[in-house]
PDB file of the backbone (N, CA, C, O) and the ligand in Angstrom, with CONECT records:
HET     ZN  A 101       1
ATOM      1  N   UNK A   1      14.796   3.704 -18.926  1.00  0.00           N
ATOM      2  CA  UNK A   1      14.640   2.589 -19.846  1.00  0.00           C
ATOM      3  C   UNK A   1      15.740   2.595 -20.905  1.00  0.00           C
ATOM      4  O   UNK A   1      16.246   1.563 -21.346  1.00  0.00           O
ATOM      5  N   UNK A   2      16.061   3.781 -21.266  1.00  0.00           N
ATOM      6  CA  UNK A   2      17.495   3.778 -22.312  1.00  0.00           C
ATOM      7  C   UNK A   2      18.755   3.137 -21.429  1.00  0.00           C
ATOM      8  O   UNK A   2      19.714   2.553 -21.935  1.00  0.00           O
ATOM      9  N   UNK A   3      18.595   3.320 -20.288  1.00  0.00           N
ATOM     10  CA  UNK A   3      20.167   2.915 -19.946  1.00  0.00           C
ATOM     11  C   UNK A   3      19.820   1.252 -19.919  1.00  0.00           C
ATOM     12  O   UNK A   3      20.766   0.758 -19.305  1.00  0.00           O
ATOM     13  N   UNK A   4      18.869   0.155 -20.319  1.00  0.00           N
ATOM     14  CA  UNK A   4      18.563  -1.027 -20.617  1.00  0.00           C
ATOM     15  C   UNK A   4      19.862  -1.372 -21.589  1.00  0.00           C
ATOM     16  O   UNK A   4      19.991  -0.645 -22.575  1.00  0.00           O
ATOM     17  N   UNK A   5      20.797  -2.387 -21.391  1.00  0.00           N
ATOM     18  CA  UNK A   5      21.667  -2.422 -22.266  1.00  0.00           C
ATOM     19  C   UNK A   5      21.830  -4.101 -22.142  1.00  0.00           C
ATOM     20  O   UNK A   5      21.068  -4.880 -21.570  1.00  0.00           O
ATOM     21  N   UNK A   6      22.997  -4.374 -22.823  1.00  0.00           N
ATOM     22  CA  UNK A   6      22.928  -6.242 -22.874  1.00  0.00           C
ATOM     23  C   UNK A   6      23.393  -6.311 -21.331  1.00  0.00           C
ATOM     24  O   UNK A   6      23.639  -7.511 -21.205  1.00  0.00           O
ATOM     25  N   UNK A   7      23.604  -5.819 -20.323  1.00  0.00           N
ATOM     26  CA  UNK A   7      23.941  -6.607 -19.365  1.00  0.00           C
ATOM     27  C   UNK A   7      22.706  -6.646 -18.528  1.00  0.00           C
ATOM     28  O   UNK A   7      22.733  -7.224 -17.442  1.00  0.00           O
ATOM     29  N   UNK A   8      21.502  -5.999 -19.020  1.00  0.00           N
ATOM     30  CA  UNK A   8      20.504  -5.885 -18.417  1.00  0.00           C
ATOM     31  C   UNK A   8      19.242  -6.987 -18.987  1.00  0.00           C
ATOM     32  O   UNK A   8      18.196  -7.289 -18.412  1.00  0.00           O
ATOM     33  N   UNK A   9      19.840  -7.515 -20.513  1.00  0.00           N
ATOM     34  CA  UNK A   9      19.419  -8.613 -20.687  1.00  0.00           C
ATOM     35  C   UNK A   9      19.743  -9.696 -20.581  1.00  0.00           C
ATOM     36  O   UNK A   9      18.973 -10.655 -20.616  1.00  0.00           O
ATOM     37  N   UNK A  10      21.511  -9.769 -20.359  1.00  0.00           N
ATOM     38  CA  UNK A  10      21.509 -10.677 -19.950  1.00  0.00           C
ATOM     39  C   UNK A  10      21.207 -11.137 -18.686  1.00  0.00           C
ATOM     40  O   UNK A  10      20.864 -12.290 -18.425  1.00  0.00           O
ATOM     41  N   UNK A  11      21.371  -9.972 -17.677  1.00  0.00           N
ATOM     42  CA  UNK A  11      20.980 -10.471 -16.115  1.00  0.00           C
ATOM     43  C   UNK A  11      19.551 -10.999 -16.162  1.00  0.00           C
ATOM     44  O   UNK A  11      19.147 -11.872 -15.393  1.00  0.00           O
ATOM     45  N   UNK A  12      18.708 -10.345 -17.231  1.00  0.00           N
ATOM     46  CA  UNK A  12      16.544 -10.801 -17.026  1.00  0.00           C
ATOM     47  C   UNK A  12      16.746 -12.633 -17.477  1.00  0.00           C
ATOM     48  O   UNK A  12      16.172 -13.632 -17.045  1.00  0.00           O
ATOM     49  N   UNK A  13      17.933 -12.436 -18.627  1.00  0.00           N
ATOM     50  CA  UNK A  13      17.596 -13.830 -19.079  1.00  0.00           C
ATOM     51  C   UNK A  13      18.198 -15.047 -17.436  1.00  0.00           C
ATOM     52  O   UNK A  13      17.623 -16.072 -17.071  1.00  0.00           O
ATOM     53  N   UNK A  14      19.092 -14.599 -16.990  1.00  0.00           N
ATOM     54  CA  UNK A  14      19.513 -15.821 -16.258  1.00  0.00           C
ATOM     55  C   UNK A  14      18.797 -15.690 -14.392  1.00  0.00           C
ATOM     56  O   UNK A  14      19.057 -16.273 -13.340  1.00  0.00           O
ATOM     57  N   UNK A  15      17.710 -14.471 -14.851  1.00  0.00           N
ATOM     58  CA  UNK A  15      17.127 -14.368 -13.427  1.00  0.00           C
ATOM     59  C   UNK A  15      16.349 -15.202 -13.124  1.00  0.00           C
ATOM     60  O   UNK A  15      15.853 -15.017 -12.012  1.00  0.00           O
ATOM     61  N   UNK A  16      15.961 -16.213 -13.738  1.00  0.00           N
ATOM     62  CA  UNK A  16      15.504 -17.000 -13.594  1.00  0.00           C
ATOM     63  C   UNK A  16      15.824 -18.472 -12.442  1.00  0.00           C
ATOM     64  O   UNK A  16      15.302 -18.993 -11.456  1.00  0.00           O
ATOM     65  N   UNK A  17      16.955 -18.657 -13.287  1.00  0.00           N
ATOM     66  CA  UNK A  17      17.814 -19.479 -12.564  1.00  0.00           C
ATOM     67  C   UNK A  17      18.437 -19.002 -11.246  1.00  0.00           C
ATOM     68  O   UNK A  17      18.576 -19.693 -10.236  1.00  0.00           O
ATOM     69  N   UNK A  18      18.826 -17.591 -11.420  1.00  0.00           N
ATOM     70  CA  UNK A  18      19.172 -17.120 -10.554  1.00  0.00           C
ATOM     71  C   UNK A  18      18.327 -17.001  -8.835  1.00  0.00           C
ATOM     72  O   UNK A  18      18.854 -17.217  -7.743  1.00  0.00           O
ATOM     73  N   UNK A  19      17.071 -16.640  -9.091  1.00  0.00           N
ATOM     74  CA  UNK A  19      15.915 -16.772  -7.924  1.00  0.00           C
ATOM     75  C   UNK A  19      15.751 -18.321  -7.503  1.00  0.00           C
ATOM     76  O   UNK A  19      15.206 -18.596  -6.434  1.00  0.00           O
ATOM     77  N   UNK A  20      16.317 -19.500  -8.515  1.00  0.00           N
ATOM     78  CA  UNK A  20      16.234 -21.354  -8.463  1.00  0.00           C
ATOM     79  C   UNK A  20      17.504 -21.458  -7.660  1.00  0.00           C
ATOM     80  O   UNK A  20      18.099 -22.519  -7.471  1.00  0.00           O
ATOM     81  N   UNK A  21      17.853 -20.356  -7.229  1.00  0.00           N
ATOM     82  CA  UNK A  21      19.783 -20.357  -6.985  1.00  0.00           C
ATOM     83  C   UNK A  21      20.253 -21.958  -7.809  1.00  0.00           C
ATOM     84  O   UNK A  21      20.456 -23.023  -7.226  1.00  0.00           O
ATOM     85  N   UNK A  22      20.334 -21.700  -9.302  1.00  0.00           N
ATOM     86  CA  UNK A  22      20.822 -22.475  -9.852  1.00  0.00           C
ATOM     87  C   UNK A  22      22.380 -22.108 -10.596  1.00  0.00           C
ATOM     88  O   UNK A  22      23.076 -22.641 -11.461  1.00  0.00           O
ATOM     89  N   UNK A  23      22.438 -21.367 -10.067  1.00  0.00           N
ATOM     90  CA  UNK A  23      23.683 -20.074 -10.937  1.00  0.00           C
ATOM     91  C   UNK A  23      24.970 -20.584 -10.986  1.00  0.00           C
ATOM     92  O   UNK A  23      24.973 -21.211  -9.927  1.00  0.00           O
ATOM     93  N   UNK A  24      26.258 -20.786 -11.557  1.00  0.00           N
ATOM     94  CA  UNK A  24      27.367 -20.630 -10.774  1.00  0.00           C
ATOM     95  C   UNK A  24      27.676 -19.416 -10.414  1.00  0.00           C
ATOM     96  O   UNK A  24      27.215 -18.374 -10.878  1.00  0.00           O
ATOM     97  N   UNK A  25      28.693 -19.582  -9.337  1.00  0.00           N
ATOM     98  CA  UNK A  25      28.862 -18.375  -8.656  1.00  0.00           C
ATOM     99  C   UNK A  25      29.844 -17.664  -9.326  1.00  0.00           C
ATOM    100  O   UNK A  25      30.617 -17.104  -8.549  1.00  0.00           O
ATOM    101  N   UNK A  26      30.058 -17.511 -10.389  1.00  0.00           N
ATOM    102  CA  UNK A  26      30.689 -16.177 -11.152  1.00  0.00           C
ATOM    103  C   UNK A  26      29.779 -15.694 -11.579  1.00  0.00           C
ATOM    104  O   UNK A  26      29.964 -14.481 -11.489  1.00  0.00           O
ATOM    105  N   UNK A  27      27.965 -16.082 -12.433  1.00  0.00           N
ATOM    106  CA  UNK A  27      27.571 -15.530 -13.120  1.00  0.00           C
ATOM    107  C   UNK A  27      26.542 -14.857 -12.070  1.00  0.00           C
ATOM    108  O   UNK A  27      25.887 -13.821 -12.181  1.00  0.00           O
ATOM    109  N   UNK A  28      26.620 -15.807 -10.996  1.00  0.00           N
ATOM    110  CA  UNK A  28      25.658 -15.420  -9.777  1.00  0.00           C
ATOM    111  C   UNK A  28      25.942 -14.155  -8.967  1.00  0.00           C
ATOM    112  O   UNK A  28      25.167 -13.476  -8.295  1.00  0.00           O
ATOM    113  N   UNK A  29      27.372 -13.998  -9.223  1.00  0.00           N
ATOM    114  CA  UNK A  29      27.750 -12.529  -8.643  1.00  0.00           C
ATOM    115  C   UNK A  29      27.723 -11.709  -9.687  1.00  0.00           C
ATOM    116  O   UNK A  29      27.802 -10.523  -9.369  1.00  0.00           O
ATOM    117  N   UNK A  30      27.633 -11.942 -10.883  1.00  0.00           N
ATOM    118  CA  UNK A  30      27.610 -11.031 -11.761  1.00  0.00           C
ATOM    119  C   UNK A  30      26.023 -10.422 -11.490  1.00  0.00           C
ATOM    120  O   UNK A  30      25.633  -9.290 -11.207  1.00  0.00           O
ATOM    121  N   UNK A  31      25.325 -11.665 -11.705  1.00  0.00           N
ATOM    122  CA  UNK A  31      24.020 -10.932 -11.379  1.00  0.00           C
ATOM    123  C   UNK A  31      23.724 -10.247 -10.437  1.00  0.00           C
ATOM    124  O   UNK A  31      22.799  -9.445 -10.559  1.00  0.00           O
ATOM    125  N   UNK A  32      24.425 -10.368  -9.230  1.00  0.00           N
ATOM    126  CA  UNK A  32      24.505  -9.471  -8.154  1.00  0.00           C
ATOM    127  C   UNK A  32      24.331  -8.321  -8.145  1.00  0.00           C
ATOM    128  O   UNK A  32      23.417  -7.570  -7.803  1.00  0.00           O
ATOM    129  N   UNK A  33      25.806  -8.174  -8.770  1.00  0.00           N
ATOM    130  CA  UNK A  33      26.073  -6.751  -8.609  1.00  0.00           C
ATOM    131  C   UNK A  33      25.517  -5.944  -9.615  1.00  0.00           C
ATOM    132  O   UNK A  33      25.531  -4.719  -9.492  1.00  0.00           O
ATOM    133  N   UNK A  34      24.892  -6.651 -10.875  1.00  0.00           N
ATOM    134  CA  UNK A  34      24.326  -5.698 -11.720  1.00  0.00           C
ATOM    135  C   UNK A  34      23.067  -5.095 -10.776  1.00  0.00           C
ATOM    136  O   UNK A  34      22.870  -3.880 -10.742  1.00  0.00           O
ATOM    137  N   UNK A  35      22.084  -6.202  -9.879  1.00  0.00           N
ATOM    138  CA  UNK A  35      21.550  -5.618  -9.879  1.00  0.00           C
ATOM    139  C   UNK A  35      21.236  -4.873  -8.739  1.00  0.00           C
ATOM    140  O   UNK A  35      20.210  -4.206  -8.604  1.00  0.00           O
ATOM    141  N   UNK A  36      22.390  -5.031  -7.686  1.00  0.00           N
ATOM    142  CA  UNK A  36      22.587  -3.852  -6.895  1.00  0.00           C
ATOM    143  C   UNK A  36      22.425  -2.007  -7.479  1.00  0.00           C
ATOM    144  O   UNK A  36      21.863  -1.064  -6.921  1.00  0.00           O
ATOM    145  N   UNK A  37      23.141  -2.069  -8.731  1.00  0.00           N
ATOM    146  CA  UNK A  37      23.214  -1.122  -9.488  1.00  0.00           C
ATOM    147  C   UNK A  37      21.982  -0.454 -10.494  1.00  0.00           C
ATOM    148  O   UNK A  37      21.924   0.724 -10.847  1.00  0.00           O
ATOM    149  N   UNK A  38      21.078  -1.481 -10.826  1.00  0.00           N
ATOM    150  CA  UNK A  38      20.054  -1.557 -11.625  1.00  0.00           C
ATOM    151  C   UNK A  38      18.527  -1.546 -11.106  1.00  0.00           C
ATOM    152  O   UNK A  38      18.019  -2.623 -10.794  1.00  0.00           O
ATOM    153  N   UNK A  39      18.032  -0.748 -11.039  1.00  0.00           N
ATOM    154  CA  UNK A  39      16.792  -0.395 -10.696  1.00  0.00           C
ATOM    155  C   UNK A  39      16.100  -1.116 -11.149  1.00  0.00           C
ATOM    156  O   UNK A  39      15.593  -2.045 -10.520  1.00  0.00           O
ATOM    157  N   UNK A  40      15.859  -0.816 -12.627  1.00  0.00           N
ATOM    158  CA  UNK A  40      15.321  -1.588 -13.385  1.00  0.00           C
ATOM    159  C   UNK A  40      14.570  -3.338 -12.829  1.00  0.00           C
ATOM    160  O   UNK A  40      13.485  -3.791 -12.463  1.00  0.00           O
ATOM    161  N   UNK A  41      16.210  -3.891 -13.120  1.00  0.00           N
ATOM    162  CA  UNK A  41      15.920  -4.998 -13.356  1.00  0.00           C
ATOM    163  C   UNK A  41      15.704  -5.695 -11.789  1.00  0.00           C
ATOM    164  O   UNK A  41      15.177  -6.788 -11.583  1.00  0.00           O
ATOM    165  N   UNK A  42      16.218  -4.829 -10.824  1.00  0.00           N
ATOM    166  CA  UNK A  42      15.556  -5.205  -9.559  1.00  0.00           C
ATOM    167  C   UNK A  42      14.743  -5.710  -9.503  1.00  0.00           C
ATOM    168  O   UNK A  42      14.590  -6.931  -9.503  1.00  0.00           O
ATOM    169  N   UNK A  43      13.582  -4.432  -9.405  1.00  0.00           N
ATOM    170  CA  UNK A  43      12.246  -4.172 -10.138  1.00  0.00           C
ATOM    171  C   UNK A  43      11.936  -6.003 -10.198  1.00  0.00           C
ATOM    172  O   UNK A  43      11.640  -6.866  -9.371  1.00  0.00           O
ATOM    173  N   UNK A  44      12.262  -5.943 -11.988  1.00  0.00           N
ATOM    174  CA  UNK A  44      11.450  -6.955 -12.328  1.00  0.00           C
ATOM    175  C   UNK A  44      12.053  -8.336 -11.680  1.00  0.00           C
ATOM    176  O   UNK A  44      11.443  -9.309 -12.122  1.00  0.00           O
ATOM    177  N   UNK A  45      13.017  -8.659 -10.814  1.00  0.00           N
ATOM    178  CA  UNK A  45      13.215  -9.687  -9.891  1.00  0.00           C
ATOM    179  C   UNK A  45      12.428  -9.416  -8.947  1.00  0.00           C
ATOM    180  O   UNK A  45      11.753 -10.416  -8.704  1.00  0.00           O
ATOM    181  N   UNK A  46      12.191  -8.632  -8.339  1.00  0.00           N
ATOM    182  CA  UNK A  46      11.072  -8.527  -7.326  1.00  0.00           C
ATOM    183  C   UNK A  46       9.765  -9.089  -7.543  1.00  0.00           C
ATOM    184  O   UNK A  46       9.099  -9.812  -6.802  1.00  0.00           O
ATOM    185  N   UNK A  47       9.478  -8.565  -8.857  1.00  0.00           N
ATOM    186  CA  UNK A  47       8.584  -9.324  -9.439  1.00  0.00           C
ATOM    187  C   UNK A  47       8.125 -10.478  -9.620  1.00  0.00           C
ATOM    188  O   UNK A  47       6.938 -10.803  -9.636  1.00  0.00           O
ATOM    189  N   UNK A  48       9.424 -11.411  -9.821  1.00  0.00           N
ATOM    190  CA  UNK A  48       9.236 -12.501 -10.394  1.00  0.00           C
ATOM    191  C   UNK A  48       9.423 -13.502  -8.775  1.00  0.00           C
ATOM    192  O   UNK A  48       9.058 -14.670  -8.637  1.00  0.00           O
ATOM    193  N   UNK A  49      10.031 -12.702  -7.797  1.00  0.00           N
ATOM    194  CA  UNK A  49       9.778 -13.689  -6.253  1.00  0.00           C
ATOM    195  C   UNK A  49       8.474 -13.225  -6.068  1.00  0.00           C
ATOM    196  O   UNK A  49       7.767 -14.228  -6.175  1.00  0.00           O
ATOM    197  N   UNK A  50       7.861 -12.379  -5.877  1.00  0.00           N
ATOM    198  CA  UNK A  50       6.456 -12.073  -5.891  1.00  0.00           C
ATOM    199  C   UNK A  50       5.417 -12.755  -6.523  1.00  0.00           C
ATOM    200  O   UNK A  50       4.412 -13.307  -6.074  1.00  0.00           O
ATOM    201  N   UNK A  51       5.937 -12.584  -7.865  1.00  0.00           N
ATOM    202  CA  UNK A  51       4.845 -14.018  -8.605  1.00  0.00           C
ATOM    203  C   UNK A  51       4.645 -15.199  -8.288  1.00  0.00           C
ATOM    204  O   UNK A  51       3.525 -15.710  -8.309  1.00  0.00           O
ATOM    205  N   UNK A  52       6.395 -16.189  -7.730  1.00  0.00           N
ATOM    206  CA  UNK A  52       6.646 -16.990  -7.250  1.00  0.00           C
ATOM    207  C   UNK A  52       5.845 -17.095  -6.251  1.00  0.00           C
ATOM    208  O   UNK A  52       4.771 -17.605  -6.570  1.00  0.00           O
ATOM    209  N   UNK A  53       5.942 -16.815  -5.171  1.00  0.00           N
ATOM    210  CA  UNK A  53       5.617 -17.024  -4.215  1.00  0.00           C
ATOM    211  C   UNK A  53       3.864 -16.960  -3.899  1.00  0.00           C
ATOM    212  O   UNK A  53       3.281 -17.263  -2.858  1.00  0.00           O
ATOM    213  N   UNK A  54       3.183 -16.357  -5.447  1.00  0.00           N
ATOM    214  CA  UNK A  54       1.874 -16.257  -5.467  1.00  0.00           C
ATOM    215  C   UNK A  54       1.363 -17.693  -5.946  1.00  0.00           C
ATOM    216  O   UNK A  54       0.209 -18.119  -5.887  1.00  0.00           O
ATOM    217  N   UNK A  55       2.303 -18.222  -6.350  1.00  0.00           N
ATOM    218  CA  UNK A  55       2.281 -19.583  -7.265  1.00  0.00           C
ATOM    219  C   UNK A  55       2.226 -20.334  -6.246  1.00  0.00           C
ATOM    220  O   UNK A  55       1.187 -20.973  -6.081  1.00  0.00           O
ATOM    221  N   UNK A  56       2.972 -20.426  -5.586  1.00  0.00           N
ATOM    222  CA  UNK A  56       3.503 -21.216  -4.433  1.00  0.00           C
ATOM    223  C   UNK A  56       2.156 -21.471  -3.842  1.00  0.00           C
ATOM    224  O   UNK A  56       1.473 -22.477  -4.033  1.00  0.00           O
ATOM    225  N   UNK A  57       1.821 -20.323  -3.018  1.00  0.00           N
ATOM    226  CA  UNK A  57       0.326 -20.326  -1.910  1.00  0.00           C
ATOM    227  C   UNK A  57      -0.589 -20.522  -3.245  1.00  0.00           C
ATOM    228  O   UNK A  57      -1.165 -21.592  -3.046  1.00  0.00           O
ATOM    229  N   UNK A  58      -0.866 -20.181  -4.086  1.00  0.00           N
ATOM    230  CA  UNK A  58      -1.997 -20.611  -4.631  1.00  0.00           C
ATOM    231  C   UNK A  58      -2.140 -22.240  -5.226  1.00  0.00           C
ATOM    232  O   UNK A  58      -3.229 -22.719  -5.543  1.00  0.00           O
ATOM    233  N   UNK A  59      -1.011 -22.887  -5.300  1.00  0.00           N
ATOM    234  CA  UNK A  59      -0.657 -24.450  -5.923  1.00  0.00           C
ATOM    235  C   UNK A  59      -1.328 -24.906  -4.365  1.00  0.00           C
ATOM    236  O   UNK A  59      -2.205 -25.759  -4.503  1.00  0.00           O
ATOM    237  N   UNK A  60      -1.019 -24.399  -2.571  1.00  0.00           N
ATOM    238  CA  UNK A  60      -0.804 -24.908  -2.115  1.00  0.00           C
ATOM    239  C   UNK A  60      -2.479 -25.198  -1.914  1.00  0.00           C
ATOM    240  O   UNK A  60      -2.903 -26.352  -1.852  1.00  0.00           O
ATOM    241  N   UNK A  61      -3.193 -24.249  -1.840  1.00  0.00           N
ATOM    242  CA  UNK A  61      -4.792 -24.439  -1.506  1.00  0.00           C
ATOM    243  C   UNK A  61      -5.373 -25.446  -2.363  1.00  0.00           C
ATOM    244  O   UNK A  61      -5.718 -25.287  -3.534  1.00  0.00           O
ATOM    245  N   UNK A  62      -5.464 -26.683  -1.548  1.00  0.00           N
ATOM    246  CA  UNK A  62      -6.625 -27.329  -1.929  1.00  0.00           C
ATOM    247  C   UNK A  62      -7.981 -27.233  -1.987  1.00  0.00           C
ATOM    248  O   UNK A  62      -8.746 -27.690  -2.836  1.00  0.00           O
ATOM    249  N   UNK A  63      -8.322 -26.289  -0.529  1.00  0.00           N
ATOM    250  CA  UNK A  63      -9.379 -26.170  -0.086  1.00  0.00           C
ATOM    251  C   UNK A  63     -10.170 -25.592  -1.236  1.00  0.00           C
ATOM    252  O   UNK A  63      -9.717 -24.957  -2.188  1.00  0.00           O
ATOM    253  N   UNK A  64     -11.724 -25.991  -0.935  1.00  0.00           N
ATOM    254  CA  UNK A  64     -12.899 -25.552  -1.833  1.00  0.00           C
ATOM    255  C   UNK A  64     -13.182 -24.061  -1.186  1.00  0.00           C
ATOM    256  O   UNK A  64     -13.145 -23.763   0.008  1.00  0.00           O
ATOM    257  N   UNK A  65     -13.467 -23.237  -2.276  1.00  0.00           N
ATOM    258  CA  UNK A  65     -13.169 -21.860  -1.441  1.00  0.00           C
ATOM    259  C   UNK A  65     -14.925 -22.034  -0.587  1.00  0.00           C
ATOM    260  O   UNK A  65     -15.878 -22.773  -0.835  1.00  0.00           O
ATOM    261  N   UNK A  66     -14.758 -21.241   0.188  1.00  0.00           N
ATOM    262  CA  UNK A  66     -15.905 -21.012   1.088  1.00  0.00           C
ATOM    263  C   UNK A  66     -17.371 -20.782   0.338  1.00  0.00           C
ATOM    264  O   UNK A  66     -18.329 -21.486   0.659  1.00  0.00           O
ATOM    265  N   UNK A  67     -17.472 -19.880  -0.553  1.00  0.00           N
ATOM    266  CA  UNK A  67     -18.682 -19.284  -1.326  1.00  0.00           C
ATOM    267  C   UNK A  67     -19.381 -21.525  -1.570  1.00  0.00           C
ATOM    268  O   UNK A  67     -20.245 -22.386  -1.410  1.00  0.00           O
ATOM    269  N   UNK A  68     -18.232 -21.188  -1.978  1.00  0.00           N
ATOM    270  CA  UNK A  68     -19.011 -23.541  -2.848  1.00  0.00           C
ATOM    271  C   UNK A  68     -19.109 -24.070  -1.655  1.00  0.00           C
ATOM    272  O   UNK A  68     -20.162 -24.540  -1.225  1.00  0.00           O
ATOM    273  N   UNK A  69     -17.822 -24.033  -0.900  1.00  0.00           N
ATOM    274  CA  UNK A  69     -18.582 -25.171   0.616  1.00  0.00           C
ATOM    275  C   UNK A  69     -20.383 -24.622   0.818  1.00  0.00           C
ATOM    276  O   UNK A  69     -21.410 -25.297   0.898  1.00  0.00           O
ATOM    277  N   UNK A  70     -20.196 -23.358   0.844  1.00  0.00           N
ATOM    278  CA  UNK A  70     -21.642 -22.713   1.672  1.00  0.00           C
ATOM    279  C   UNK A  70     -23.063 -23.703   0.938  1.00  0.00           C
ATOM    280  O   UNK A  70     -24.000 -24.236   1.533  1.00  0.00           O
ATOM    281  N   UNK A  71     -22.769 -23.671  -0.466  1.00  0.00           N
ATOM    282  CA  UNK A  71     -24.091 -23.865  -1.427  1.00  0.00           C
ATOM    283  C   UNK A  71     -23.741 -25.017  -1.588  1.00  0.00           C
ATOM    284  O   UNK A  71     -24.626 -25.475  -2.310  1.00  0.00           O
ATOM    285  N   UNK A  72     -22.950 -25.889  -1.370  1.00  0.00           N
ATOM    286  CA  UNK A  72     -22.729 -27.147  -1.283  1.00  0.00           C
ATOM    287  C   UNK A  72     -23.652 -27.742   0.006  1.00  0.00           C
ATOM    288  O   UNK A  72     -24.263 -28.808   0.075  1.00  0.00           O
ATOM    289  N   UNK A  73     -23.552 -26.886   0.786  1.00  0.00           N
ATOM    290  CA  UNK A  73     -23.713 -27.681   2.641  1.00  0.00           C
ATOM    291  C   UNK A  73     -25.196 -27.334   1.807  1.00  0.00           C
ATOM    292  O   UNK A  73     -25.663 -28.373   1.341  1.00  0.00           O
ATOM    293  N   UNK A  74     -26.012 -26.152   1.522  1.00  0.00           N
ATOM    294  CA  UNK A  74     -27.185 -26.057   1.543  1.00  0.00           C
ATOM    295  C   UNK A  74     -27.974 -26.696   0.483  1.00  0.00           C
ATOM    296  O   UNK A  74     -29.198 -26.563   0.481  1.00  0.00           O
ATOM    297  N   UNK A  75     -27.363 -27.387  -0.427  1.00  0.00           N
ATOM    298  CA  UNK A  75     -27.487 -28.239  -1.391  1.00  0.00           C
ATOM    299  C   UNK A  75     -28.040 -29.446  -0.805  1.00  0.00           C
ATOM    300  O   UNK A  75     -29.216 -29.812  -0.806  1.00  0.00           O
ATOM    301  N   UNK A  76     -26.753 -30.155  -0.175  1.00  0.00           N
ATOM    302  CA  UNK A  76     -26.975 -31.507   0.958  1.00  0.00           C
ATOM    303  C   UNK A  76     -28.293 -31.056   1.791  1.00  0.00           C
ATOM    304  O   UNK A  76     -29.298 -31.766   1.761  1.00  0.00           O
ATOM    305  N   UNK A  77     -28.256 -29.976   2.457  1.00  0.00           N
ATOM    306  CA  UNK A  77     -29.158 -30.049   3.556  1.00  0.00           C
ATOM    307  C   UNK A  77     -30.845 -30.538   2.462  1.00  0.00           C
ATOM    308  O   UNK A  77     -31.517 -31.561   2.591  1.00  0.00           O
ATOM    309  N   UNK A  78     -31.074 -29.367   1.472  1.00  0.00           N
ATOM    310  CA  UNK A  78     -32.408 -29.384   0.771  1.00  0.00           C
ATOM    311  C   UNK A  78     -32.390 -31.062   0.326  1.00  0.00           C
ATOM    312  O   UNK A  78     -33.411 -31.609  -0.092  1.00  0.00           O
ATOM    313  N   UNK A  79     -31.283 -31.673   0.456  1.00  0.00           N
ATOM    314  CA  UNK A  79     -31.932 -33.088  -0.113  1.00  0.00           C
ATOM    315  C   UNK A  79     -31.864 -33.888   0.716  1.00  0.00           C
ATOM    316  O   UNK A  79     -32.217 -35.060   0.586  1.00  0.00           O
ATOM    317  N   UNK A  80     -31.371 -33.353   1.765  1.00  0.00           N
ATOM    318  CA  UNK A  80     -31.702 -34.387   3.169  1.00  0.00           C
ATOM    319  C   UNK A  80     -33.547 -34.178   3.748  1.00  0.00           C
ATOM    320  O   UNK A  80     -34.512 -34.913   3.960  1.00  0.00           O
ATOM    321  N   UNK A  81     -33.353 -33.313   3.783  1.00  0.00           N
ATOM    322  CA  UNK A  81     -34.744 -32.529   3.742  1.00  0.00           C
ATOM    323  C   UNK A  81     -36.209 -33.124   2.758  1.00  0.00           C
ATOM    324  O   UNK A  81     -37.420 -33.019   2.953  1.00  0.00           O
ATOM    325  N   UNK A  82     -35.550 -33.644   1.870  1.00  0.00           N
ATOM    326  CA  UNK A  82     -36.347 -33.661   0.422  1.00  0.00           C
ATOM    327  C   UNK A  82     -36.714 -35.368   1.193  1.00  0.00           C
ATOM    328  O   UNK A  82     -37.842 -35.539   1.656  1.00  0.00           O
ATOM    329  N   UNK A  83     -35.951 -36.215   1.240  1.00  0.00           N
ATOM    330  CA  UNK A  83     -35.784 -37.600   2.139  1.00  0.00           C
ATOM    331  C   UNK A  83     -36.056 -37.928   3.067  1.00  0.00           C
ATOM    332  O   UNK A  83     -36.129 -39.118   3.374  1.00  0.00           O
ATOM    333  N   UNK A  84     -36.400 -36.559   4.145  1.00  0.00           N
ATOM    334  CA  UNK A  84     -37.204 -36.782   5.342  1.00  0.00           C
ATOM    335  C   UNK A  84     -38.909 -36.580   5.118  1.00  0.00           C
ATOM    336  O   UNK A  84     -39.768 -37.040   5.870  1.00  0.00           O
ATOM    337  N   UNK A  85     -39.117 -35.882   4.053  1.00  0.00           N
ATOM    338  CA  UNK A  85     -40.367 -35.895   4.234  1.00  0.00           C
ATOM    339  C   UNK A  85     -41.348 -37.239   3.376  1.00  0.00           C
ATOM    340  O   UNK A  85     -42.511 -37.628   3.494  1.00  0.00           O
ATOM    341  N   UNK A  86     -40.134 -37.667   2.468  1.00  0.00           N
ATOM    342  CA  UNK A  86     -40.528 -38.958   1.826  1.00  0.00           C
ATOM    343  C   UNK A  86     -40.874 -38.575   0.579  1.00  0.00           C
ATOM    344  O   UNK A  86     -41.259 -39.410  -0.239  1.00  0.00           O
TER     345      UNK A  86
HETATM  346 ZN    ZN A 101      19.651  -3.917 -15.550  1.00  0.00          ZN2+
END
């Protein structure tokens, strides 16, 4: 954590953009190679495609999770039920 220095903030600040591949490609290789070199801040890029990509699949589910469909269906059924007997 001591060897954290400004090129290690600056690479966190533009990793952002960088994972958007929004970079130009001087600062985009800069980020490169820092973090070929950098454990660290690997690390927390790994992180942040990881999060991404948790974002991603979780934005994508519409679906009602299963537990609610279940008590939903048995909801409907008791009042279909409730209507057949009058
Ligand atoms: Zn670093």
């Amino acid at each position: 954590m001591a060897k954290c220095g400004p090129e290690c903030e600056e690479t966190l600040r533009e990793i952002e953009r960088f994972l958007d591949h929004e970079l130009d490609d001087v600062i985009r290789v800069k980020v490169e190679r820092h973090l070929s070199g950098c454990n660290e801040c690997t690390d927390k890029a790994t992180f942040r495609v990881h999060l991404k990509a948790l974002i991603q699949v979780k934005c994508a589910e519409h679906e009602v999770p299963e537990g609610l469909r279940d008590r939903l269906r048995t909801l409907l059924a008791t009042v279909d039920t409730g209507f057949d007997r009058g």
